[in-house]
C-alpha positions in Angstrom: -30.4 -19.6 94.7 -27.6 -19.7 92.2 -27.1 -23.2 90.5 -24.1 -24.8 91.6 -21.3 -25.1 89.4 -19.6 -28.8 88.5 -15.9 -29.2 87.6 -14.9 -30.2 84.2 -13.7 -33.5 83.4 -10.0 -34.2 82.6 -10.8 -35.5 79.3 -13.2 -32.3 78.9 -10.0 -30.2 79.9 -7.9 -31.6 77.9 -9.7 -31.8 74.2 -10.7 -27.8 74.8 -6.9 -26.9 75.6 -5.7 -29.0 72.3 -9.0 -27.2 70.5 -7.1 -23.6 71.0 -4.0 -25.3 70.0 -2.1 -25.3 73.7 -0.4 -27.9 76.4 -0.9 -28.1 79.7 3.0 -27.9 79.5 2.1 -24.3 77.8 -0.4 -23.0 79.8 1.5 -23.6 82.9 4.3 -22.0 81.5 2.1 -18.8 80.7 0.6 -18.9 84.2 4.7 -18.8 85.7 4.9 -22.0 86.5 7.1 -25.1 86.1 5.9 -26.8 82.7 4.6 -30.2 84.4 2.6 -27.9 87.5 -1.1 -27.8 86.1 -1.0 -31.2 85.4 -1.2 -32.2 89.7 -4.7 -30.5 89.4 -5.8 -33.7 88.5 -5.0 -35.8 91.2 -5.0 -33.4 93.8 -6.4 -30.0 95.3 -4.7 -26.9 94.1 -6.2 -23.7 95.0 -3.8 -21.2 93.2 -3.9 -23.9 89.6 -6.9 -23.5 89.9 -8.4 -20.2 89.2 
């Protein structure tokens, strides 16, 4: 049995993106989306932001 994985914390999240030098606002804009997008994943569920 495989160990089940835990999510990252925001903060976690956050102070790895700003360690490779990009936003949130960036990445979503890489991933096609509208700048503010990736920031809903953490409030709600978002299946597709989340991959």
């Amino acid at each position: 049995m495989e160990p089940k994985s835990q999510d990252w914390h925001r903060a976690d999240i956050k102070s790895a993106l700003e360690k490779r030098g990009i936003t949130l606002r960036d990445l979503s804009r890489q991933a096609g989306l509208s700048p503010d997008s990736l920031r809903n994943v953490f409030t709600r569920s978002w299946p597709r932001a989340e991959r």
